[in-house]
PDB file with SEQRES, HELIX, SHEET and CRYST1 records, atoms N, CA, C and O in Angstrom:
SEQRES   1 A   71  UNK UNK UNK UNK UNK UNK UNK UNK UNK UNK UNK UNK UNK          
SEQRES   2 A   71  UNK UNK UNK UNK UNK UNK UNK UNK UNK UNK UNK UNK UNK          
SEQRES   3 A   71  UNK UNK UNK UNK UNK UNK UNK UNK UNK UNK UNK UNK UNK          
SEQRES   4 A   71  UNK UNK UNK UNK UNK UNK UNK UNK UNK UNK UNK UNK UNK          
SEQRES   5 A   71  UNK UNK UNK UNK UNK UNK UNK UNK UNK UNK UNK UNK UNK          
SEQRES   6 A   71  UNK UNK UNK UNK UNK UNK                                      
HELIX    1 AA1 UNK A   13  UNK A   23  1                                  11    
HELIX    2 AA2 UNK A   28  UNK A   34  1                                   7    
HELIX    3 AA3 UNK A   41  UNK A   54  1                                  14    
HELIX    4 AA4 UNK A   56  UNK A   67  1                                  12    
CRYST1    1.000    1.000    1.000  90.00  90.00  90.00 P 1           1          
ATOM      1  N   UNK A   1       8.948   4.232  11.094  1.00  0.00           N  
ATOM      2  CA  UNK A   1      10.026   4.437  10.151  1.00  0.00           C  
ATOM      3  C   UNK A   1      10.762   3.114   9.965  1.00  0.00           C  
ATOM      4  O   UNK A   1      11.211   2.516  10.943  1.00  0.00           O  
ATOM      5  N   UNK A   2      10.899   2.622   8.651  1.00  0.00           N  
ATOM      6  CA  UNK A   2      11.201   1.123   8.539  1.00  0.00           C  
ATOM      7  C   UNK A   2      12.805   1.582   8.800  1.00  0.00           C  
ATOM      8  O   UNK A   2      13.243   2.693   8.503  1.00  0.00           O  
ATOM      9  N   UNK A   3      13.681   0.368   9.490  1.00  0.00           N  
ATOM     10  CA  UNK A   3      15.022   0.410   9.483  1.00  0.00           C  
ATOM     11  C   UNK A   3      15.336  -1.038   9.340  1.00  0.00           C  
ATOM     12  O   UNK A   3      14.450  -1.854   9.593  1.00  0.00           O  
ATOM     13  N   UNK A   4      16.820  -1.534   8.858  1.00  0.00           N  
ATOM     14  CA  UNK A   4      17.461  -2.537   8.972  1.00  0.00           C  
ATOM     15  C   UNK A   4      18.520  -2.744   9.940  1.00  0.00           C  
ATOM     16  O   UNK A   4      18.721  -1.779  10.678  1.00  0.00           O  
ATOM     17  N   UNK A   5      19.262  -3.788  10.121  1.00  0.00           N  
ATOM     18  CA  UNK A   5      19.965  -3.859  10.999  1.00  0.00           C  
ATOM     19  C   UNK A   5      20.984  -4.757   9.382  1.00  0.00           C  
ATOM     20  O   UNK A   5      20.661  -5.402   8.385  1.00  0.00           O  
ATOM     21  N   UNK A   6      22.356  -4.212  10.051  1.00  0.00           N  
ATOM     22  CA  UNK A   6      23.599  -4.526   8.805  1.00  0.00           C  
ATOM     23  C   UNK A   6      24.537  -5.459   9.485  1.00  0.00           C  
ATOM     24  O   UNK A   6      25.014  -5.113  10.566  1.00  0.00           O  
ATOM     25  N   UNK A   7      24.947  -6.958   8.801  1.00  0.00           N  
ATOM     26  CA  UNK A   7      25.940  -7.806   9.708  1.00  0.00           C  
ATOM     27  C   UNK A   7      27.089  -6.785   8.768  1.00  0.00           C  
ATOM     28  O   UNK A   7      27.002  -5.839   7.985  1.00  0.00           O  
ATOM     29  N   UNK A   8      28.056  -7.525   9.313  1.00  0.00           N  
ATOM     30  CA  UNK A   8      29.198  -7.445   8.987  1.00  0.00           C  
ATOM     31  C   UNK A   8      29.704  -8.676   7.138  1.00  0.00           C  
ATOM     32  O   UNK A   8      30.496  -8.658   6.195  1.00  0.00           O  
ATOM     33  N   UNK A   9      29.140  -9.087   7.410  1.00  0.00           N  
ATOM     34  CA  UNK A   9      29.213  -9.723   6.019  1.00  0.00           C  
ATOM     35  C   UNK A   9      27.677  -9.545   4.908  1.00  0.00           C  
ATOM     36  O   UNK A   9      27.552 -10.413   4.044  1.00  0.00           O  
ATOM     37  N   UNK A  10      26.839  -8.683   4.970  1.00  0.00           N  
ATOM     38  CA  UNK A  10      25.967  -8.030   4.479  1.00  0.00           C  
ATOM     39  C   UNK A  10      26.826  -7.704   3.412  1.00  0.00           C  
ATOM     40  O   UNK A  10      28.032  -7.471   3.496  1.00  0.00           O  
ATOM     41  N   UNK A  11      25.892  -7.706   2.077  1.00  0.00           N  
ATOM     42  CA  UNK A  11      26.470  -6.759   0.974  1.00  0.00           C  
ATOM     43  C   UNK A  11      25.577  -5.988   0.873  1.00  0.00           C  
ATOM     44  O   UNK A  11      24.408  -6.364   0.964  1.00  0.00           O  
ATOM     45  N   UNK A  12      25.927  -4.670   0.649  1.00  0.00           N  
ATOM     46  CA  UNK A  12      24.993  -3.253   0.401  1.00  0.00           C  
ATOM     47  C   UNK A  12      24.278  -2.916  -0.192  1.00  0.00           C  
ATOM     48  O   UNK A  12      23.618  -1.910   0.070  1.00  0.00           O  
ATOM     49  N   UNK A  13      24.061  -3.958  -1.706  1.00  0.00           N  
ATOM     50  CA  UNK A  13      22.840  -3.778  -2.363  1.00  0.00           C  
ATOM     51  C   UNK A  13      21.954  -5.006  -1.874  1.00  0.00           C  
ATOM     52  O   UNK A  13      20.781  -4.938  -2.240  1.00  0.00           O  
ATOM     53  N   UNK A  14      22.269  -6.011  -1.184  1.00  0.00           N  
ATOM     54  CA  UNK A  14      21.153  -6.613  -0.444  1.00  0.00           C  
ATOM     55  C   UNK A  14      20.749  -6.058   0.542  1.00  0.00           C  
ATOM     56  O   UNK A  14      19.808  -6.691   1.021  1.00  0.00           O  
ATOM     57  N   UNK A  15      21.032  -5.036   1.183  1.00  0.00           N  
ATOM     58  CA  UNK A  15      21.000  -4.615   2.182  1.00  0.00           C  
ATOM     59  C   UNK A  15      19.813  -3.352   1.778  1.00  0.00           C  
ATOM     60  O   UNK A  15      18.721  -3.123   2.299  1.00  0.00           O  
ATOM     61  N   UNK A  16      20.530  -2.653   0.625  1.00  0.00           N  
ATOM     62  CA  UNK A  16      19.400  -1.450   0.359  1.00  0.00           C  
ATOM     63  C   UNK A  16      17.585  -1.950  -0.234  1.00  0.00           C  
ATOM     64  O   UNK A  16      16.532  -1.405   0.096  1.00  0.00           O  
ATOM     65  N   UNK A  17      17.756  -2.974  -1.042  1.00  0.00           N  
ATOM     66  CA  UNK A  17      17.145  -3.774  -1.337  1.00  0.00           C  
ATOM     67  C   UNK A  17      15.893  -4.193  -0.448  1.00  0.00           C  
ATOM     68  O   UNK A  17      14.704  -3.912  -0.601  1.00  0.00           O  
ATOM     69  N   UNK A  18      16.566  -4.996   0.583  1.00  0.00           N  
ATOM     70  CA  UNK A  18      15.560  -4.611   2.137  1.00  0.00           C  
ATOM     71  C   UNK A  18      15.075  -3.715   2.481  1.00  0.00           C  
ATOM     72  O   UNK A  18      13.941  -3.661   2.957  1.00  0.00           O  
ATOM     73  N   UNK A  19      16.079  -2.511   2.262  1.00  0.00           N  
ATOM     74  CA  UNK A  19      15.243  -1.444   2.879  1.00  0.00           C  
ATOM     75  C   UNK A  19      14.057  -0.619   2.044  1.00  0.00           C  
ATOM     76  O   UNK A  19      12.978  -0.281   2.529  1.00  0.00           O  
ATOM     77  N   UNK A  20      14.538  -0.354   0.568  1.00  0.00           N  
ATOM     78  CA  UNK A  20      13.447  -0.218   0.079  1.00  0.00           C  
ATOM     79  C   UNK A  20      12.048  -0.812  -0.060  1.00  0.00           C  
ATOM     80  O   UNK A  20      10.922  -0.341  -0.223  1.00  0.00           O  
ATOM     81  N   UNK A  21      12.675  -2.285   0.094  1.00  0.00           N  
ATOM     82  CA  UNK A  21      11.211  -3.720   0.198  1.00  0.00           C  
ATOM     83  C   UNK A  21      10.676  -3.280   1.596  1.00  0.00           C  
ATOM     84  O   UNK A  21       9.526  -3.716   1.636  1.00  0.00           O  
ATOM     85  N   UNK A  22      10.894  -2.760   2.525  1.00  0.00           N  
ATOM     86  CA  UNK A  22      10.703  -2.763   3.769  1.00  0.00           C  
ATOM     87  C   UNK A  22       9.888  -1.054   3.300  1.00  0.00           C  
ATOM     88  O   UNK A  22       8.662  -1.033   3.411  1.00  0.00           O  
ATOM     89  N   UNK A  23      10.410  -0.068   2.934  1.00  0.00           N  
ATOM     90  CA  UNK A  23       9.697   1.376   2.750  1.00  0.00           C  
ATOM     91  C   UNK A  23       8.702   0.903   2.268  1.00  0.00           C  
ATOM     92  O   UNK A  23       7.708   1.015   2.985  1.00  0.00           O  
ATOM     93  N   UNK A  24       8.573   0.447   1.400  1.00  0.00           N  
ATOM     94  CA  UNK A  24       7.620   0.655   0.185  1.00  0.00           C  
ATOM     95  C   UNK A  24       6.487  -0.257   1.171  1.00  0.00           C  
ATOM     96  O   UNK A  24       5.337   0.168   1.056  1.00  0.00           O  
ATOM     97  N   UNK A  25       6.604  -1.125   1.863  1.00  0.00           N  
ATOM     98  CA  UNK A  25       5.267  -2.115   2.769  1.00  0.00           C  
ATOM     99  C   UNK A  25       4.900  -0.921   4.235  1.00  0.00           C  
ATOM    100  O   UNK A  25       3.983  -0.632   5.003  1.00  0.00           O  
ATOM    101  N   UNK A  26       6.193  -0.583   3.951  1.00  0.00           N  
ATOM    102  CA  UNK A  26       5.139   0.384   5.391  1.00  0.00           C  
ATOM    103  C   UNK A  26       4.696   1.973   4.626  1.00  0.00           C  
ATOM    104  O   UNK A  26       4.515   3.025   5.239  1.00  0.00           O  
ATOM    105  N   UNK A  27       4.604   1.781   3.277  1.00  0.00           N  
ATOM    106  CA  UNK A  27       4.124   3.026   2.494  1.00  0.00           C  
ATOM    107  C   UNK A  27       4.521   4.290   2.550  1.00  0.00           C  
ATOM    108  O   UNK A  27       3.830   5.304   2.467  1.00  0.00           O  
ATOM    109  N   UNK A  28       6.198   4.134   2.761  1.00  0.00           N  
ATOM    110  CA  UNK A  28       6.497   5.783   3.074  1.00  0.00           C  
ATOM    111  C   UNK A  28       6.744   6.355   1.891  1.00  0.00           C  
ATOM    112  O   UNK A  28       6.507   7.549   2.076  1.00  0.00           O  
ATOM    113  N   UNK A  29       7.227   6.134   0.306  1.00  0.00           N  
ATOM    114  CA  UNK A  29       7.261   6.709  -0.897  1.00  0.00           C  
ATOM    115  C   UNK A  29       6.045   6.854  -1.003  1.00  0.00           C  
ATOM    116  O   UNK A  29       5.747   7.986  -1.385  1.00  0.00           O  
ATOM    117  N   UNK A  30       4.780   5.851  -0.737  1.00  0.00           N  
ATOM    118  CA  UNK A  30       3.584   6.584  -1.027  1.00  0.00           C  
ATOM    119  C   UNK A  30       2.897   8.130  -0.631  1.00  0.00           C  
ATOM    120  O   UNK A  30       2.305   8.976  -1.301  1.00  0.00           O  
ATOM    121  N   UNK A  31       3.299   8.032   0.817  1.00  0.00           N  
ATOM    122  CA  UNK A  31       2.943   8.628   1.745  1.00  0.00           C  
ATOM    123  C   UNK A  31       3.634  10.229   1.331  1.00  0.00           C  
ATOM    124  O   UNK A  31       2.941  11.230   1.153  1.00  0.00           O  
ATOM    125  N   UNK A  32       5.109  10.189   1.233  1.00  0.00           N  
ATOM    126  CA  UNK A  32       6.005  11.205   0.576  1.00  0.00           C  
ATOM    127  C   UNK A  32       5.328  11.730  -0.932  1.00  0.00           C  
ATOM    128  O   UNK A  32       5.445  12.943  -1.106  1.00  0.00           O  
ATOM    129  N   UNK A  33       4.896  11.255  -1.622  1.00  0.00           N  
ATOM    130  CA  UNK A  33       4.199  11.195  -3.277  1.00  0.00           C  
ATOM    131  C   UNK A  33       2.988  11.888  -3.107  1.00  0.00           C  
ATOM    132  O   UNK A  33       2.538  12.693  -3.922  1.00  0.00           O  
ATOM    133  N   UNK A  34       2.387  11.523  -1.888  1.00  0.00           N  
ATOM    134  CA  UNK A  34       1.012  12.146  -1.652  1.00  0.00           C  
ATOM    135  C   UNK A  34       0.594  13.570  -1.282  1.00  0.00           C  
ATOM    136  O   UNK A  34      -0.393  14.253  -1.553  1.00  0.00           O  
ATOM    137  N   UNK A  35       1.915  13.806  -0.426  1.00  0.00           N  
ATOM    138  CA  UNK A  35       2.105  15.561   0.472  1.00  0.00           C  
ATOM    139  C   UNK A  35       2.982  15.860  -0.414  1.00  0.00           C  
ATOM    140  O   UNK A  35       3.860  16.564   0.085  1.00  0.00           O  
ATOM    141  N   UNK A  36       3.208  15.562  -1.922  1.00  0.00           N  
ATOM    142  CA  UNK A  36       3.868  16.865  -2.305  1.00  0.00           C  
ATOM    143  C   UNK A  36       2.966  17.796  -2.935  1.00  0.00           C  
ATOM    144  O   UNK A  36       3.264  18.890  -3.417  1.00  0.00           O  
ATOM    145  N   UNK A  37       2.364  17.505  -2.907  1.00  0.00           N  
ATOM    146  CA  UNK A  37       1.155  18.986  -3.819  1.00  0.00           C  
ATOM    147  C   UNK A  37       0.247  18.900  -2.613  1.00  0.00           C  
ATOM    148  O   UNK A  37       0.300  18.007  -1.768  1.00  0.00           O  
ATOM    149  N   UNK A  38      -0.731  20.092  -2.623  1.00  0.00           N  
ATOM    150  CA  UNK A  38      -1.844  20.386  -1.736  1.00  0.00           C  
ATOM    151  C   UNK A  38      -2.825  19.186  -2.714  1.00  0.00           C  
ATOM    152  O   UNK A  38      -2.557  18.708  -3.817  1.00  0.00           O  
ATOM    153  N   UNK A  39      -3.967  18.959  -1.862  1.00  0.00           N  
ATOM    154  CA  UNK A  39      -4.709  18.671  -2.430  1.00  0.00           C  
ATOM    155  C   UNK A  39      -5.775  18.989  -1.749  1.00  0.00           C  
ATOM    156  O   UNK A  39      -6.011  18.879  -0.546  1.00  0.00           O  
ATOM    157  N   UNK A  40      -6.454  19.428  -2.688  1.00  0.00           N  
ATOM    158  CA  UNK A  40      -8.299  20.495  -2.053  1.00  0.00           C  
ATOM    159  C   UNK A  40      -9.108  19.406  -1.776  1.00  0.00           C  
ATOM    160  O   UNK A  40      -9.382  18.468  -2.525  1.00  0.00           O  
ATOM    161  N   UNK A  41      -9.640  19.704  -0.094  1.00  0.00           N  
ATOM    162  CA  UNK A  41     -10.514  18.887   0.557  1.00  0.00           C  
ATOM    163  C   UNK A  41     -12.114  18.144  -0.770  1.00  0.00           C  
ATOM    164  O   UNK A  41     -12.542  17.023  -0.492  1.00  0.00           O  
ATOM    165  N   UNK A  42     -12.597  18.711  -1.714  1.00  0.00           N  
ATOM    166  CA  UNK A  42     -13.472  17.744  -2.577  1.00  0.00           C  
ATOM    167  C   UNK A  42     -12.778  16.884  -3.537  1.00  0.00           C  
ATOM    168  O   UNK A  42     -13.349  15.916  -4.040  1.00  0.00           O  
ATOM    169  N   UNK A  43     -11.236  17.284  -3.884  1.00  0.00           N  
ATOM    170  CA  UNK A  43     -10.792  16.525  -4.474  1.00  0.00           C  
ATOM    171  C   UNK A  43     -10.758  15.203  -3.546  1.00  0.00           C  
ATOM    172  O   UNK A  43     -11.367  14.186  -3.880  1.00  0.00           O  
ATOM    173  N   UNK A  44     -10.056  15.285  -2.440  1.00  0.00           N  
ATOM    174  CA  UNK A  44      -9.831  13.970  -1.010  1.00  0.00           C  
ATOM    175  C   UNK A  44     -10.778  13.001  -1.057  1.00  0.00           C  
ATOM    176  O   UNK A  44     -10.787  11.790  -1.275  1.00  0.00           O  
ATOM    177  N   UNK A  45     -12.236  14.543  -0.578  1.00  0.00           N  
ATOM    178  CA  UNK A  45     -13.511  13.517  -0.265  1.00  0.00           C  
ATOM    179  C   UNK A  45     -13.765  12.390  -1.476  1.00  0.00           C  
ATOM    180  O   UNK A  45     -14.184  11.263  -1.214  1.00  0.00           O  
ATOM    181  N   UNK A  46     -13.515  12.755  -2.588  1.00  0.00           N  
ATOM    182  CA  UNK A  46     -13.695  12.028  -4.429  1.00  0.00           C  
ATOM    183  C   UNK A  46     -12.766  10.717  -4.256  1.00  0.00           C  
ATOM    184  O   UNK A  46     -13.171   9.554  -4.225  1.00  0.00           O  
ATOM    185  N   UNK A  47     -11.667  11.084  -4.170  1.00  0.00           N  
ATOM    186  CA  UNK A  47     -10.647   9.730  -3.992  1.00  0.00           C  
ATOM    187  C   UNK A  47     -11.027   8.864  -3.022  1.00  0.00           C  
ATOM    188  O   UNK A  47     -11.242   7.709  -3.390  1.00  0.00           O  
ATOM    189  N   UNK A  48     -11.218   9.231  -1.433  1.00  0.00           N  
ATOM    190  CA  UNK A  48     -11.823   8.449  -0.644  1.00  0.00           C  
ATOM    191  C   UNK A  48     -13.248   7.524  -0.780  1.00  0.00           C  
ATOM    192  O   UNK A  48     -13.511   6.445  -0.249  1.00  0.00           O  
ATOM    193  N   UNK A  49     -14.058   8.361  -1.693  1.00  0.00           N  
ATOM    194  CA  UNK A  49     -15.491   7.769  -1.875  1.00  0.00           C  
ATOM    195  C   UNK A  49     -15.042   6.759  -3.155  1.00  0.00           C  
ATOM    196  O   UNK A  49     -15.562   5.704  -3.518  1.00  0.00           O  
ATOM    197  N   UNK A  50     -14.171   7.302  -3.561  1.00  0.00           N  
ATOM    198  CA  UNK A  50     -13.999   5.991  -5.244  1.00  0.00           C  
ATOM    199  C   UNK A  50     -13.264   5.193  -4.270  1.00  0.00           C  
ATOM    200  O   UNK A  50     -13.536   4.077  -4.714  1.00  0.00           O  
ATOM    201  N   UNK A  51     -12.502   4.971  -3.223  1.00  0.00           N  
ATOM    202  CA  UNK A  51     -11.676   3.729  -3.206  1.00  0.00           C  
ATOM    203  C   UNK A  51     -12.757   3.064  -1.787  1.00  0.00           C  
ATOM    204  O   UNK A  51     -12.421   1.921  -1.476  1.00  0.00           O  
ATOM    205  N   UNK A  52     -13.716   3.527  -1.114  1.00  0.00           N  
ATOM    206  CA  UNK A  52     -14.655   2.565  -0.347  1.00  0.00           C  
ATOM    207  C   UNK A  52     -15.526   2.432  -1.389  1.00  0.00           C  
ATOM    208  O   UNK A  52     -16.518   1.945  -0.846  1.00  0.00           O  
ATOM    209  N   UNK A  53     -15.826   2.591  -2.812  1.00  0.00           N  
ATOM    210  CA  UNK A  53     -16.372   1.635  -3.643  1.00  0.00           C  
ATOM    211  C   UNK A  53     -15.675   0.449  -4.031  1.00  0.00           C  
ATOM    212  O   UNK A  53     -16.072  -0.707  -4.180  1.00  0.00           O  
ATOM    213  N   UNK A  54     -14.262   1.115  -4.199  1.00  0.00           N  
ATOM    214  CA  UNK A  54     -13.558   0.328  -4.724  1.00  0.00           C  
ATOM    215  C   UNK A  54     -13.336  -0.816  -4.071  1.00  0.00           C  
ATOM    216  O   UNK A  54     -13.447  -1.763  -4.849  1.00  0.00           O  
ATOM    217  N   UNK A  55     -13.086  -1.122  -3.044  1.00  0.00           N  
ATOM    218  CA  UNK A  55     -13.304  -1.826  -1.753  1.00  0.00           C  
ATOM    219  C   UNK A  55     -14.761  -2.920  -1.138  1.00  0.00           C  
ATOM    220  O   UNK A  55     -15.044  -3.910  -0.463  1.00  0.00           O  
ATOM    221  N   UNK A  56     -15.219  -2.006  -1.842  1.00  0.00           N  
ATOM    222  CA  UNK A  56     -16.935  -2.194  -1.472  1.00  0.00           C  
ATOM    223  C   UNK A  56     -17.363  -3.585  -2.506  1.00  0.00           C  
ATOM    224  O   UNK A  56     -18.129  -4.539  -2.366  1.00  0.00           O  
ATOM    225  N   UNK A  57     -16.242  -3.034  -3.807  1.00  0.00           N  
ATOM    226  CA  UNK A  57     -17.193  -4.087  -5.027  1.00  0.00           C  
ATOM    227  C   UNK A  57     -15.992  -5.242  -5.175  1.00  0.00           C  
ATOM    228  O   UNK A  57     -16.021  -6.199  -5.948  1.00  0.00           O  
ATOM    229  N   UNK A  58     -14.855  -4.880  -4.168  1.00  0.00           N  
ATOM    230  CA  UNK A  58     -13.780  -5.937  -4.212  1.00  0.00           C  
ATOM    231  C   UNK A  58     -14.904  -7.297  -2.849  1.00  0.00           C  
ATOM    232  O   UNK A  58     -15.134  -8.467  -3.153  1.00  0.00           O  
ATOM    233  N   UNK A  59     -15.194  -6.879  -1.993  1.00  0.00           N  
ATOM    234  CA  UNK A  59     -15.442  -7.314  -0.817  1.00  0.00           C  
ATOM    235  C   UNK A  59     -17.054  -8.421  -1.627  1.00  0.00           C  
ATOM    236  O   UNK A  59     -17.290  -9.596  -1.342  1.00  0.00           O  
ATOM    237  N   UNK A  60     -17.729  -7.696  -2.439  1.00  0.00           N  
ATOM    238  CA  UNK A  60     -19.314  -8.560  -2.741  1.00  0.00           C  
ATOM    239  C   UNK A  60     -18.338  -9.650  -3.893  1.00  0.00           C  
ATOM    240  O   UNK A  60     -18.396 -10.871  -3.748  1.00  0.00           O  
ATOM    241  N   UNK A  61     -17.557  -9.071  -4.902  1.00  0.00           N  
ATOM    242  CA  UNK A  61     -17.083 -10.530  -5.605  1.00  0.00           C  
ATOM    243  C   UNK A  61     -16.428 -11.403  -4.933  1.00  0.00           C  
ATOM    244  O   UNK A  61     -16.312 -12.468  -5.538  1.00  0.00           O  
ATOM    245  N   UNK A  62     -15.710 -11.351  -3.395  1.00  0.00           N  
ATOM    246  CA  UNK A  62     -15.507 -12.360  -3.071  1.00  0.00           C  
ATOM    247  C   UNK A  62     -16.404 -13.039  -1.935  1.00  0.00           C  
ATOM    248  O   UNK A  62     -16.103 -14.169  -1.551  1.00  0.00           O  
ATOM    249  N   UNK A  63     -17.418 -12.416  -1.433  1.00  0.00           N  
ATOM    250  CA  UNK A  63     -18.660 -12.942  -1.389  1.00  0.00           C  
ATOM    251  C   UNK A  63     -19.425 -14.164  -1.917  1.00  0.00           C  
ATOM    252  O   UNK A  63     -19.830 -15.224  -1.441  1.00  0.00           O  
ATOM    253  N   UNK A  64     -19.450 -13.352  -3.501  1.00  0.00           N  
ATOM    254  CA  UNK A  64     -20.232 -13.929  -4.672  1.00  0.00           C  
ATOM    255  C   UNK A  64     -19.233 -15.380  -4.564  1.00  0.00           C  
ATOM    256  O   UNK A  64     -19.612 -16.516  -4.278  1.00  0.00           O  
ATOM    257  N   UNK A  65     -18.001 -14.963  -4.860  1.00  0.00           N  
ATOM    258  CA  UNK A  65     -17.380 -16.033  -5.170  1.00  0.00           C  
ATOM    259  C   UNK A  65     -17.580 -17.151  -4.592  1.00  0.00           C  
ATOM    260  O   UNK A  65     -17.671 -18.223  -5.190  1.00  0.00           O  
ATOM    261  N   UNK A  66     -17.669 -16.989  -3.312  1.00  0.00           N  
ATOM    262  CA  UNK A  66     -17.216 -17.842  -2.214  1.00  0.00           C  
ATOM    263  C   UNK A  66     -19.111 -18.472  -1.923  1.00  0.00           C  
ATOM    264  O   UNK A  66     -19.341 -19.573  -1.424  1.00  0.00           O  
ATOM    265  N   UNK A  67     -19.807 -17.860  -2.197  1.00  0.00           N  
ATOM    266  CA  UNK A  67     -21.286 -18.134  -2.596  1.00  0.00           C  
ATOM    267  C   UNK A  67     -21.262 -19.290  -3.646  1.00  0.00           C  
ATOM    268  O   UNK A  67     -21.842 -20.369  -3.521  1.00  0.00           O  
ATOM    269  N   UNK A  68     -20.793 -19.045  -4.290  1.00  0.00           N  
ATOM    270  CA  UNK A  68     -21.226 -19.844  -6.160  1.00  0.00           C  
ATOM    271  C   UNK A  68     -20.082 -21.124  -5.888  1.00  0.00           C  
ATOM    272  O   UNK A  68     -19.820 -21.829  -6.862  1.00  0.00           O  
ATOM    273  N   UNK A  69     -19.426 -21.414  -4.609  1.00  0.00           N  
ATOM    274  CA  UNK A  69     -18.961 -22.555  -5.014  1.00  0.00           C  
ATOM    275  C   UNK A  69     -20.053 -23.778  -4.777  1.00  0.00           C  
ATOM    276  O   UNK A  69     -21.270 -23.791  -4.589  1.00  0.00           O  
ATOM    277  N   UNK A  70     -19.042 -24.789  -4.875  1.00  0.00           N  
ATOM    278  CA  UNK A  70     -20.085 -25.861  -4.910  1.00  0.00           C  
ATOM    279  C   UNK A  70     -19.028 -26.583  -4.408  1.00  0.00           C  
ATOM    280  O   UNK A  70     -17.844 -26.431  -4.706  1.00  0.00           O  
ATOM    281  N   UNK A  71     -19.693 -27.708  -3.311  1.00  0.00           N  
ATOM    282  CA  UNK A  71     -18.749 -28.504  -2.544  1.00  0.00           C  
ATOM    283  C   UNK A  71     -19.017 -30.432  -2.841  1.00  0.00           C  
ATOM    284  O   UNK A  71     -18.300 -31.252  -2.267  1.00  0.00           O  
TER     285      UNK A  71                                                      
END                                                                             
């Protein structure tokens, strides 16, 4: 659970600011966004299999990339 720590001369929208920058990297609006509806186990398995492609074809272009240079 992300938290901040507040000085005494902190202003409160720098302060909330952090904390949302701080939620949002440890993914808890995601996480909250995700469990609000059920979602049926073939729908899951579908999302999971599209994003280890997704992953899959991120990982060979920088492969490729890193292949095709020239030094």
């Amino acid at each position: 659970m992300p938290g901040i720590r507040i000085e005494h001369d902190d202003d409160f929208d720098m302060a909330l600011r952090r904390f949302r920058k701080q939620s949002e990297r440890a993914g808890v609006i995601s996480e909250c966004r995700r469990r609000e509806a059920y979602e049926k186990p073939s729908i899951a398995a579908k999302r999971k299999a599209a994003a280890a492609q997704k992953r899959l074809r991120k990982r060979l272009r920088r492969v490729r990339m890193r292949e095709s240079r020239e030094y």
